[in-house]
C-alpha positions as CSV (number, residue, x, y, z in Angstrom):
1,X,93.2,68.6,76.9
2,X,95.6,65.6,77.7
3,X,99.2,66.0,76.1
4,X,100.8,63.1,74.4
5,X,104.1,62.3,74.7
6,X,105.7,61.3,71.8
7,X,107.2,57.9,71.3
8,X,110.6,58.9,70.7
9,X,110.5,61.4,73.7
10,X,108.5,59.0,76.0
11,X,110.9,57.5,79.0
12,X,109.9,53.9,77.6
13,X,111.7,54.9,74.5
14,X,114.6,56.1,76.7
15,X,115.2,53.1,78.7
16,X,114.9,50.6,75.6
17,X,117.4,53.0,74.2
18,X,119.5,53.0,76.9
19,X,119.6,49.4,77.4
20,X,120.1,48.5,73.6
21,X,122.7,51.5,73.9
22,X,124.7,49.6,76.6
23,X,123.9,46.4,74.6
24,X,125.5,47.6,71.3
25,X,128.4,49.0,73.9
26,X,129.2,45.6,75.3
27,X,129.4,43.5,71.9
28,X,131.0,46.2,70.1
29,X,133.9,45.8,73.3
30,X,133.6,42.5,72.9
31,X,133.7,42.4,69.2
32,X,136.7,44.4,68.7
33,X,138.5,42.6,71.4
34,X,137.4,39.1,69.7
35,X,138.3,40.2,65.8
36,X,141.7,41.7,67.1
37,X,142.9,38.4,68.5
38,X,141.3,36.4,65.6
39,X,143.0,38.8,63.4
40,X,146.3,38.5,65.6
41,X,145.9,34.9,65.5
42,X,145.3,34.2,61.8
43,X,148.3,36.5,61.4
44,X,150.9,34.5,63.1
45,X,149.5,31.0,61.8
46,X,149.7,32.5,58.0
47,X,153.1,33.8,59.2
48,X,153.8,30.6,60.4
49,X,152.8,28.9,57.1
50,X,154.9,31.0,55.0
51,X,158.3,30.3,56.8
52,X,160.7,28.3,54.6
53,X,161.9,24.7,56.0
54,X,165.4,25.1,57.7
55,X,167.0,23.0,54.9
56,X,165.7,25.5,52.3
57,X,167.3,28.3,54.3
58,X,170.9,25.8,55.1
59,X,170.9,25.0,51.6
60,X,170.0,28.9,50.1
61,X,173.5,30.0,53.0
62,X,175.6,26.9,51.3
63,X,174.8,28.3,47.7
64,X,175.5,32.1,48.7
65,X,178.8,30.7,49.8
66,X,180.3,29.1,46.9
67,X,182.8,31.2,44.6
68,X,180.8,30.4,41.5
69,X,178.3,32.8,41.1
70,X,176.4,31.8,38.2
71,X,176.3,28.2,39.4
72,X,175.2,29.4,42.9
73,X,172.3,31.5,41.2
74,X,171.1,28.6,39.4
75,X,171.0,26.1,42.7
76,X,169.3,29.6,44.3
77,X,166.8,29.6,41.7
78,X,165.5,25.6,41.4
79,X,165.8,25.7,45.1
80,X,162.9,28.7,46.4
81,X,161.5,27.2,42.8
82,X,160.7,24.3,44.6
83,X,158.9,26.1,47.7
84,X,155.1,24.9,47.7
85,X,153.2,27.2,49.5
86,X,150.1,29.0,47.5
87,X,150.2,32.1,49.8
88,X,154.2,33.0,49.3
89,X,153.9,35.6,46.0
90,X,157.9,36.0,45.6
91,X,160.7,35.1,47.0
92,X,163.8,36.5,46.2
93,X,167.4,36.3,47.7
94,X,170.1,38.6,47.9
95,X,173.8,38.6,48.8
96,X,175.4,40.4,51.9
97,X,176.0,42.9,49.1
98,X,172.6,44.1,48.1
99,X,172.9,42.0,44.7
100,X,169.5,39.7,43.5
101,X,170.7,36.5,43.6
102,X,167.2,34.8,42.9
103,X,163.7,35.5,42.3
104,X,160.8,33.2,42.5
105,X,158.9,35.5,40.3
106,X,159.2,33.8,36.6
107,X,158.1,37.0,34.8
108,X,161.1,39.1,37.1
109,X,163.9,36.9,36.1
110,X,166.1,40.3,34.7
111,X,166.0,41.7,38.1
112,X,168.6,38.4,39.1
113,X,172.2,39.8,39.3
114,X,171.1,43.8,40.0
115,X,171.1,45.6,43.1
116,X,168.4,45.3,45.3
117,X,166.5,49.0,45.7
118,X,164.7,48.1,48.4
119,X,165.6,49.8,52.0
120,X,164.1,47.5,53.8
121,X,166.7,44.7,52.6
122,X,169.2,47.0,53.0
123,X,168.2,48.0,56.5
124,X,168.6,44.2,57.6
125,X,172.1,43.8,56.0
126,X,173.0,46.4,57.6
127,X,171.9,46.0,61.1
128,X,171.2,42.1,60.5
129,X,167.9,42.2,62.0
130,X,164.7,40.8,60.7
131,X,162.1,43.2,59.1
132,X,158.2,42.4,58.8
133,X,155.7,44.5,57.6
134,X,152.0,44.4,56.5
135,X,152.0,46.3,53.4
136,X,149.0,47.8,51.3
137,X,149.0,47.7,47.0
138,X,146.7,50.7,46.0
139,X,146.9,49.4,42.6
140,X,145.5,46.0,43.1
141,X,143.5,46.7,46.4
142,X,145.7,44.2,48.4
143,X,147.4,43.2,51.4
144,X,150.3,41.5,51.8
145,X,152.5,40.8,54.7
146,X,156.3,41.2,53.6
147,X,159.7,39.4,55.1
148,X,163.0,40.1,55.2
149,X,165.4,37.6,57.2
150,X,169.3,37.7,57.3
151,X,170.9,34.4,56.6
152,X,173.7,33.9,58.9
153,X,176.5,31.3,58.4
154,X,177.8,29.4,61.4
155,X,179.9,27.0,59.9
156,X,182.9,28.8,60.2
157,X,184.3,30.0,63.1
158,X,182.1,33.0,63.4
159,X,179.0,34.2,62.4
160,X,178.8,36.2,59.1
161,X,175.9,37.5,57.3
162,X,175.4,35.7,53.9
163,X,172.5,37.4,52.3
164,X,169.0,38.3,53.2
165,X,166.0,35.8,52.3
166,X,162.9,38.4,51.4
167,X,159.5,36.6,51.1
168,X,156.5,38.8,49.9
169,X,153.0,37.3,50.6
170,X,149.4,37.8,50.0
171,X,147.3,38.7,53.3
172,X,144.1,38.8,51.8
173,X,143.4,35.1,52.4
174,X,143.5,35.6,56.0
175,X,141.7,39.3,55.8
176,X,138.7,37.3,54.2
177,X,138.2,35.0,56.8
178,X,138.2,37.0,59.3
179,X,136.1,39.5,57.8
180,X,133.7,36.5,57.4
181,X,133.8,35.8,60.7
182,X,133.2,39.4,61.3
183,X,130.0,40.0,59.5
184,X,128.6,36.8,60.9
185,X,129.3,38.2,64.5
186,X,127.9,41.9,63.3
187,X,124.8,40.4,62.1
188,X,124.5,38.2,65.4
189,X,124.9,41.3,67.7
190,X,122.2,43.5,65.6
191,X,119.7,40.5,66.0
192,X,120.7,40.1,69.8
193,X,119.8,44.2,69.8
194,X,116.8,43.4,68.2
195,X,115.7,41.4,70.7
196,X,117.0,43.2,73.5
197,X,115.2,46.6,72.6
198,X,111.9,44.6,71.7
199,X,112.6,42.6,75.4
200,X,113.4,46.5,77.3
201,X,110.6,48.3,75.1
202,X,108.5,45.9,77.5
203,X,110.2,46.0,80.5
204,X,110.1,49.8,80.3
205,X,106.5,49.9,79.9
206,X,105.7,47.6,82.7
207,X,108.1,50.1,84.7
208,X,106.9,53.5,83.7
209,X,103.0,52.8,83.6
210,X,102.8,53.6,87.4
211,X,105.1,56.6,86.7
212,X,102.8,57.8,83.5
213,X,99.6,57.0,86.2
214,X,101.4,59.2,88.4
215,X,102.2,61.8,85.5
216,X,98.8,62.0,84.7
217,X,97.3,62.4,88.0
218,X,100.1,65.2,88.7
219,X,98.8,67.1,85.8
220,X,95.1,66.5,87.0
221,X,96.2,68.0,90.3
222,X,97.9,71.0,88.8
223,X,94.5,72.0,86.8
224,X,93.2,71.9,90.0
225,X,90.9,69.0,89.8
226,X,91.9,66.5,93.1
227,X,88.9,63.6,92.6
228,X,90.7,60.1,91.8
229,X,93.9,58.6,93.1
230,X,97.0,56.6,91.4
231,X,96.5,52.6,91.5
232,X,99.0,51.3,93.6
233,X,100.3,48.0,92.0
234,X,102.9,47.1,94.6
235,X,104.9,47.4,98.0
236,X,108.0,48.3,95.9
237,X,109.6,52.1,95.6
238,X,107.2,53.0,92.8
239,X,104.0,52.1,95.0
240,X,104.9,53.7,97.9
241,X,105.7,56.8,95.5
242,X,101.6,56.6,94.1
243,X,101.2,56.4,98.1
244,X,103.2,59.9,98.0
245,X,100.9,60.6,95.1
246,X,97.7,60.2,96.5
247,X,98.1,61.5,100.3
248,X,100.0,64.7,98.2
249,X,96.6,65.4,96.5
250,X,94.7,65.3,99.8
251,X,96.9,68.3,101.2
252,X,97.2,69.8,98.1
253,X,93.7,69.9,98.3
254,X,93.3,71.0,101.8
255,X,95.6,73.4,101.5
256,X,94.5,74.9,98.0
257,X,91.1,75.2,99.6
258,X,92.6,77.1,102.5
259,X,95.1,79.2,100.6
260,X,92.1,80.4,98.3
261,X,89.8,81.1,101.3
262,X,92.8,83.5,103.1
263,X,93.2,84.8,99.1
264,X,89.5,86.0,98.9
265,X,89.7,87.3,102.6
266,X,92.7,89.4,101.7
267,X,91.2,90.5,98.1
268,X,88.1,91.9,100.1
269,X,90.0,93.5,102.6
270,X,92.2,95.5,99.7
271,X,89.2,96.0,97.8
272,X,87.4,97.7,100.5
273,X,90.1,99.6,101.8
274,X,90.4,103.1,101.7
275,X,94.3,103.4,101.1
276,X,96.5,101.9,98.4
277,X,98.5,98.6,98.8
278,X,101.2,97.8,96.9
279,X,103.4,94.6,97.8
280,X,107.1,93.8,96.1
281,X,109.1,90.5,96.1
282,X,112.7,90.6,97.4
283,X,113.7,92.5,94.4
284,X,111.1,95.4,94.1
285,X,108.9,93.8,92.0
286,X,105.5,94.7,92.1
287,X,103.3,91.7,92.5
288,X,100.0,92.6,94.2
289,X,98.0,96.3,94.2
290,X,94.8,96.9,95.0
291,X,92.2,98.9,93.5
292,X,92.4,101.8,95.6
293,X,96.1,102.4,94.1
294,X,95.9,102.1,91.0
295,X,93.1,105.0,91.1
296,X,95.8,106.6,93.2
297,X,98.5,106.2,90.3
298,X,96.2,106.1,87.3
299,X,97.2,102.9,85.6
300,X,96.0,99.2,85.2
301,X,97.2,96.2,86.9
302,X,99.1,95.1,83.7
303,X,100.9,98.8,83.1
304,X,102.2,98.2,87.1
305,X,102.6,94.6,88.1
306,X,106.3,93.2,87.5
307,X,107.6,97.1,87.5
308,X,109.6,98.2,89.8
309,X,108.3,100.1,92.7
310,X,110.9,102.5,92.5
311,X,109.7,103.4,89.0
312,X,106.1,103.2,89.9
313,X,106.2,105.4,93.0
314,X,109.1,108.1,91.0
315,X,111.7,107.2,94.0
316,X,114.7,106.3,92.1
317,X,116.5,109.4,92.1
318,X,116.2,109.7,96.0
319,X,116.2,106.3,97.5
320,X,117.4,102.9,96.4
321,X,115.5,99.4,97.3
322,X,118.3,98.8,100.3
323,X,117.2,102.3,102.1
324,X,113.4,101.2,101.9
325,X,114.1,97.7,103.2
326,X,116.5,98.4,106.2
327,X,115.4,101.9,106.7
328,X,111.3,101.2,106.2
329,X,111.3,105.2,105.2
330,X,107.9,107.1,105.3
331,X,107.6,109.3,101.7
332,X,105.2,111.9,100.9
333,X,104.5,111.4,97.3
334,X,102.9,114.5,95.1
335,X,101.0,113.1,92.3
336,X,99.2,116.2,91.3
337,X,98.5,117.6,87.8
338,X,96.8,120.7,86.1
339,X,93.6,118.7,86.7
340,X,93.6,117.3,90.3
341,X,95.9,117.8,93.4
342,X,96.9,114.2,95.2
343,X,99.6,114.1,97.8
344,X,100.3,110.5,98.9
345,X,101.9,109.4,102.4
346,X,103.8,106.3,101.6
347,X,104.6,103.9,104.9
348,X,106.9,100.9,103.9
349,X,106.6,97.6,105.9
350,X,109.1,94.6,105.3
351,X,107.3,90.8,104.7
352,X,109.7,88.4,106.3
353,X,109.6,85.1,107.4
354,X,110.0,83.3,110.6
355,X,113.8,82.8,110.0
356,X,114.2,86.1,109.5
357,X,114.3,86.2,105.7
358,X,112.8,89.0,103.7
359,X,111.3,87.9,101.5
360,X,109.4,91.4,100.1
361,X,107.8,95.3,100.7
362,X,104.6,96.5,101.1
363,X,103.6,99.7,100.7
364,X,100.1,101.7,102.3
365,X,99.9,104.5,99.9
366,X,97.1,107.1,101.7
367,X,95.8,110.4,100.7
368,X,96.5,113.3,102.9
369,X,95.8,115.9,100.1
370,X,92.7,117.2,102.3
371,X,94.8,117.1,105.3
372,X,97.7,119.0,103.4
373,X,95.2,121.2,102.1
374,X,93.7,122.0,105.3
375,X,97.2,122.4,106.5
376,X,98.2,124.6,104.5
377,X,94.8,126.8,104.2
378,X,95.7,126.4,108.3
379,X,99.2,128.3,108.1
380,X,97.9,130.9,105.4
381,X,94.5,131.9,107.5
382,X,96.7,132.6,110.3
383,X,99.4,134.3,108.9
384,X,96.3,136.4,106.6
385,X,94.5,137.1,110.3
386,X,97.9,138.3,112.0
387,X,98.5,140.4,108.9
388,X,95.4,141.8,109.0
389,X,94.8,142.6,112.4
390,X,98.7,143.9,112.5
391,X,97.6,147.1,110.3
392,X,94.9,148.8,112.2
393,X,96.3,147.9,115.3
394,X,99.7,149.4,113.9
395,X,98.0,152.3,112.8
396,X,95.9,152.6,116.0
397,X,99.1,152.4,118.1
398,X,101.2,155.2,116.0
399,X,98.1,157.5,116.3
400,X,97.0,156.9,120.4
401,X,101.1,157.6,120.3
402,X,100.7,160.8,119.2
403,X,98.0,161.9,121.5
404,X,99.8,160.2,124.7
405,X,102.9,162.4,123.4
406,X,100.6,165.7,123.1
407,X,98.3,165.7,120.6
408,X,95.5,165.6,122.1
409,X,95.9,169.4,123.1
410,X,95.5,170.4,120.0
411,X,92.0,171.2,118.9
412,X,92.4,170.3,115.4
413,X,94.7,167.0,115.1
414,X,93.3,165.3,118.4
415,X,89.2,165.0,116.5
416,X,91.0,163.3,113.1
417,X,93.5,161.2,115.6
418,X,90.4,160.1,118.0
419,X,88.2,159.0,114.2
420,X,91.0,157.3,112.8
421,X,91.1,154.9,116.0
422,X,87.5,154.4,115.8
423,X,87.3,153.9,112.2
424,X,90.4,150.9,113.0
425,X,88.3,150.1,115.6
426,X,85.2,149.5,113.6
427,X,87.1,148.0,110.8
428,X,88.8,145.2,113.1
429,X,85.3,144.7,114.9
430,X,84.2,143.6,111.3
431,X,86.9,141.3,110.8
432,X,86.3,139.8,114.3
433,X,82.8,139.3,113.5
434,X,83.1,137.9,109.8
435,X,85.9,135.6,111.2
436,X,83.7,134.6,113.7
437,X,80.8,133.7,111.0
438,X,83.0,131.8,109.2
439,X,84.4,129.7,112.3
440,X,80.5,129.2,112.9
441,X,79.9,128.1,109.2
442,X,83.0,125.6,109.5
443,X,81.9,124.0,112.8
444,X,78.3,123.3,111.3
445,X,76.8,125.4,114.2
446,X,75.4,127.7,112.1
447,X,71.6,127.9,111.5
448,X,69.4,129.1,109.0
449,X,66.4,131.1,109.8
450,X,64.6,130.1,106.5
451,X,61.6,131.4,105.4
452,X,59.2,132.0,102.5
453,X,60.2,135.1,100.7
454,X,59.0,136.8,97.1
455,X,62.9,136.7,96.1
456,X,61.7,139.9,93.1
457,X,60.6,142.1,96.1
458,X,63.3,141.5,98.3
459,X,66.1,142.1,95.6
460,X,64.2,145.3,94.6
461,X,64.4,146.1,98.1
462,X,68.2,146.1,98.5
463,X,68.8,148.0,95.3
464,X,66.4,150.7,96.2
465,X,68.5,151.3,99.4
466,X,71.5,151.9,96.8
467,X,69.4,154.0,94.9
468,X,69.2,156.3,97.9
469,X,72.4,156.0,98.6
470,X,72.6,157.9,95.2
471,X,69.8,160.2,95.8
472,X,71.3,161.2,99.2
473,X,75.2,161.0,98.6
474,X,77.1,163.9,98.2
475,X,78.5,165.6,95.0
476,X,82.4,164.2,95.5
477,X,80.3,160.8,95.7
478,X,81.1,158.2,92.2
479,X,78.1,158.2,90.5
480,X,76.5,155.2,89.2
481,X,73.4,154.0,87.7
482,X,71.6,150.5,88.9
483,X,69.5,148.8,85.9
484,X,66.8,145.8,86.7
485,X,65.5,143.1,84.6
486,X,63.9,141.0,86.6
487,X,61.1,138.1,85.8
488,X,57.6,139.2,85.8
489,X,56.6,136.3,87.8
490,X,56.6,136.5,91.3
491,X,59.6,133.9,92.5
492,X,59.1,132.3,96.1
493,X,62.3,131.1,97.6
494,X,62.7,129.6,100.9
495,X,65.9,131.5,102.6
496,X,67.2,133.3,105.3
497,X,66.6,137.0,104.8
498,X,69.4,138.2,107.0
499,X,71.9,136.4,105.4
500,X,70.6,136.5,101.9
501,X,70.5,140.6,102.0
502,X,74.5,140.5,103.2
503,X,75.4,138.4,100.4
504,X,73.8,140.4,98.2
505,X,74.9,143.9,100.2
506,X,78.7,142.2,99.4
507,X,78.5,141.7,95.4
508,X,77.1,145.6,95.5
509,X,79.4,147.3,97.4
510,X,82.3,145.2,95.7
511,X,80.3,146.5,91.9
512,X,80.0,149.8,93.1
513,X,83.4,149.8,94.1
514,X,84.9,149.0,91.1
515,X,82.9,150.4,88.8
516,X,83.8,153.6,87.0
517,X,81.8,156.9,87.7
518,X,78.9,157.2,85.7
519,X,78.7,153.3,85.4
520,X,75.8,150.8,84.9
521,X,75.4,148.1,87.5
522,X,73.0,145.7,85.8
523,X,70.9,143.0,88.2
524,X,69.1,140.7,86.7
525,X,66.9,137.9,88.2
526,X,65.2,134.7,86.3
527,X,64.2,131.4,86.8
528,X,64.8,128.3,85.4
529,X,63.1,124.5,85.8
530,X,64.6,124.1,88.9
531,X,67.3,127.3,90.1
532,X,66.5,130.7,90.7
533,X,69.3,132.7,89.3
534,X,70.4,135.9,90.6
535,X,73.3,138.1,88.4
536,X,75.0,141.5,89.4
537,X,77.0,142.8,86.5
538,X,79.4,146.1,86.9
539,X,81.5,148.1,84.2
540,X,84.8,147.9,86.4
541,X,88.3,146.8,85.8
542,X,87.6,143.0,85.9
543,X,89.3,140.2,86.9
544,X,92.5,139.0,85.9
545,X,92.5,135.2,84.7
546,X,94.9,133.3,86.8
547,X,93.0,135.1,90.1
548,X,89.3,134.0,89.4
549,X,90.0,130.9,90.7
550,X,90.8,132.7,94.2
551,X,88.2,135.5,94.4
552,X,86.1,133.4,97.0
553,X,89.4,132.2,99.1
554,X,89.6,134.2,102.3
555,X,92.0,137.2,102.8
556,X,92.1,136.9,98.5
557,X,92.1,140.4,97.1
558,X,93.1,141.1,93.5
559,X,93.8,144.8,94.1
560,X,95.2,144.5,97.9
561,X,96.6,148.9,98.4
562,X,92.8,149.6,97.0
563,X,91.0,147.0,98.8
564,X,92.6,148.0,102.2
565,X,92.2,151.4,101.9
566,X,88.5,150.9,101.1
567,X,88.3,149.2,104.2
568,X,87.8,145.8,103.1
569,X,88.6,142.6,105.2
570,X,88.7,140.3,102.5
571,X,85.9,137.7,103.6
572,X,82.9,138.9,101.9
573,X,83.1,136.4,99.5
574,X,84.0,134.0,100.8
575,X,81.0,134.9,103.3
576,X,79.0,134.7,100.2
577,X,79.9,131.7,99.1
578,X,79.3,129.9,103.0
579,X,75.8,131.7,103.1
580,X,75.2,130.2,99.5
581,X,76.4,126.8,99.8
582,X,74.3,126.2,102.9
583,X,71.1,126.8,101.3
584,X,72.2,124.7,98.8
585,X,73.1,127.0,95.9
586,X,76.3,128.3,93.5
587,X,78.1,131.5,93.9
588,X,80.8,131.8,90.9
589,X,81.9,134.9,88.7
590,X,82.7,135.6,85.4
591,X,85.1,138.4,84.5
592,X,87.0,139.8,81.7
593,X,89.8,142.7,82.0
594,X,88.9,145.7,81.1
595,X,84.7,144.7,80.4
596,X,84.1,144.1,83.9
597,X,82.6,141.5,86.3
598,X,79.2,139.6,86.2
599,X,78.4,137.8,90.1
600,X,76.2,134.6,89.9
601,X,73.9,133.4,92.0
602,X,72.3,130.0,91.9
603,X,69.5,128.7,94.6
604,X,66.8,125.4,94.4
605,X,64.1,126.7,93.2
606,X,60.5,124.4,93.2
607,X,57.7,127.1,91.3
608,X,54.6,127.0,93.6
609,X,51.3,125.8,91.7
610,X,47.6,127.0,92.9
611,X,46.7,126.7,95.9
612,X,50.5,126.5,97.4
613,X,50.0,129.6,98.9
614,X,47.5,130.8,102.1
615,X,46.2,134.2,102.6
């Protein structure tokens, strides 16, 4: 939607007001100027016009210098009596003592023979200067323009002050004209503004309609919309600026179209790539992220753009924005949580330009968690390995010690020396061989020998070796009890025999292990719409909480002195679980101190219909 401009904020409205501005400047300049000299110059013609004829004044010194007073005051009074001029108010005289020797003012005739209280008159006999003044009369609103001259007598030998002649005369004769004269040049100079803004309001608009053609075509360009062009009406400064105009919105165009096209390149690229990207401006800012990292730091786009990325990535504390733009540090992050583990390898890179300005950051956030995991599972399977090989070959060494020192003379230690080595020997051969199983498993070189087996005879099988176990152990022998409840329906599950039978040979020595003498180890086996599930349930110690989470990690043991001197290795389940997983099942456990364990068993299971079988 267009915007208006509004009248009164348009640049036609400006200019108009700018001209009549500078307009009203010049005649108020020139009016000033023109009323101050009229007003100067009315002044000294009504000043003129109010100055007494020189006889008036010879004959007013003659009369002030006679010795007879009251016959002097008379001559003083007929004489300014007999001043005609409409504009003198009053006109008194007084002696070169301060004493009213005349008034002009009939209704003021007492005032004629006191002394003058005027400072003014005083001031000029005094200092025999002459005093003018433009006074104001609040009381009757008017001006008048006030005179006091010293009469000097020069007859005599020198010059003596006489008296002073005071004339007091209305102004507002001379105020009137010229505010007259004012209000007809006011009036003038608002109708020469009239026509003036009328004249610029046009002017302007013939000026400004390229620039508002130019405005508009700008704003079209800005929404992105480059068809059209600005007319050009002329060779002047504003055509070759629509010139500007038009060839501006052909490269804005091209370059739009081009900036937009490297835009969805580089919004593919992020959005396919497997690591995070986060880039700053010179200040830290976040401005752009991809997808990948903000799954990486669980937020949206909103929640992270215009942060900082030292808030974002939790650096703060141990580096500051000038360490990751000169220094370009690489950061392992840890993000994990109770629910998920994520470490994060952070690699800085600076954007700078070809001056050499930088201008932001950018960040390539990528997830080594496996690789830390593996890492770490690295360091802790060999340290478990040396460990465990380090007892029986410590305990091999002390006892082949003993017989190189003598002991193999004697009849009765050198038999229990001699089976304690082989029993080492055995137990490290076991380790050797389940280590190399599980390197096997890891590599993927590993095979299954699969085939069709009733999985409720086979299990029976293995437990009715146990049971002569039972049947054939001796008296100091734990005794135990093995219960079945099994499905009536024969289940047919493709596996590998071998393998099965030592998972299963794993979770029964481990139940009969830990289950207390006289104990019931419970097996059950049933079927569901698509698993077969296998359970072995003992009456042992259980599991503690916090280490069911670890029973299938290698070298894991949750009663270590027991399991060792038992002759575990600590990979049997997590044998298990390998053997399980690659037929494509779930091994987990389910434990409680103190009620014992119950060992799951999950494999595909697809129920054979009639016929599926062969004879």
């Amino acid at each position: 939607m267009k915007k208006r401009t509004a009248f009164f904020k348009s640049i036609n409205f400006k200019i108009a007001l700018v001209f009549a501005m500078l307009l009203v400047v010049t005649l108020e300049v020139v009016g000033v100027i023109f009323v101050r000299q009229l007003e100067q110059q009315n002044l000294n013609q009504f000043k003129t016009q109010i100055q007494l004829q020189p006889y008036y004044d010879n004959a007013i010194i003659d009369q002030l210098s006679r010795s007879n007073t009251k016959s002097a005051d008379r001559q003083i009074g007929q004489i300014i009596a007999n001043v005609n001029n409409q504009n003198i108010t009053e006109i008194r005289v007084v002696d070169n003592k301060g004493t009213i020797r005349g008034t002009s003012n009939g209704n003021n005739q007492s005032i004629v023979g006191q002394k003058t209280t005027d400072s003014n008159v005083k001031n000029v006999i005094y200092n025999t200067r002459t005093y003018q003044q433009v006074s104001y009369d609040k009381q009757n609103n008017t001006r008048y323009y006030i005179s006091a001259v010293p009469l000097i007598n020069t007859s005599g030998a020198t010059n003596n002050l006489v008296g002073v002649l005071y004339i007091r005369a209305n102004l507002e004769s001379v105020y009137q004209n010229v505010n007259n004269i004012t209000l007809i040049f006011v009036v003038a100079a608002l109708v020469a503004v009239t026509i003036g803004l009328v004249l610029a309001i046009f002017i302007a608009r013939a000026i400004t309609r390229p620039i508002e053609e130019m405005r508009l075509r700008t704003m079209q360009i800005a929404r992105g919309d480059y068809s059209g062009h600005v007319q050009v009406y002329g060779d002047d400064e504003l055509g070759q600026l629509a010139s500007a105009v038009n060839n501006l919105s052909v490269r804005v165009e091209e370059a739009q179209e081009s900036t937009e096209s490297e835009r969805r390149r580089l919004d593919s690229v992020l959005g396919y790539m497997t690591d995070g990207v986060i880039a700053t401006d010179r200040r830290g800012k976040i401005t752009i992220i991809n997808e990948m990292a903000t799954d990486f730091l669980n937020a949206t786009d909103d929640q992270i753009v215009g942060k900082s990325i030292l808030d974002i990535l939790d650096l703060r504390d141990s580096f500051t924005l000038r360490d990751l733009l000169e220094n370009e540090e690489q950061v392992v992050l840890d993000f994990s949580t109770d629910e998920q583990d994520l470490i994060l390898h952070a690699s800085f890179a600076l954007i700078q330009r070809e001056s050499g300005f930088i201008s932001g950051l950018v960040c390539v956030l990528h997830d080594v968690t496996e690789q830390q995991k593996i890492d770490q599972d690295r360091k802790e399977f060999v340290s478990n390995v040396s460990h465990e090989l380090r007892t029986p070959l410590t305990s091999m060494r002390s006892y082949i010690e003993a017989l190189v020192d003598g002991a193999w003379k004697d009849p009765e230690v050198a038999p229990n020396f001699l089976q304690v080595t082989q029993e080492e020997t055995d137990r490290m051969m076991r380790m050797i061989n389940d280590l190399l199983n599980l390197s096997r498993m890891d590599s993927g070189t590993a095979k299954l020998d699969l085939e069709m087996v009733n999985l409720n005879e086979m299990f029976n099988h293995i437990l009715d070796r146990f049971d002569m176990i039972i049947k054939n152990g001796d008296k100091d022998q734990k005794n135990y009890s093995i219960k079945r409840d099994f499905t009536r329906r024969d289940i047919w599950v493709e596996v590998d025999t071998d393998r099965l039978q030592q998972v299963l040979d794993n979770i029964m020595n481990n139940a009969i292990k830990y289950s207390p003498d006289g104990g019931i180890i419970t097996c059950r086996l049933l079927e569901t719409h698509n698993h077969v599930i296998m359970s072995i349930t003992d009456q042992g110690l259980g599991i503690p909480k916090d280490a069911l989470p670890h029973v299938f990690d290698r070298f894991y043991r949750v009663d270590k002195a027991r399991s060792r001197a038992q002759g575990g290795t600590g990979l049997g389940l997590a044998i298990s679980k390998e053997v399980i997983q690659m037929h494509g099942g779930r091994i987990w456990v389910e434990s409680k101190e103190g009620e014992g364990s119950t060992f799951y068993i999950s494999l595909p299971y697809e129920p054979l219909e009639e016929g599926d079988t062969w004879e």
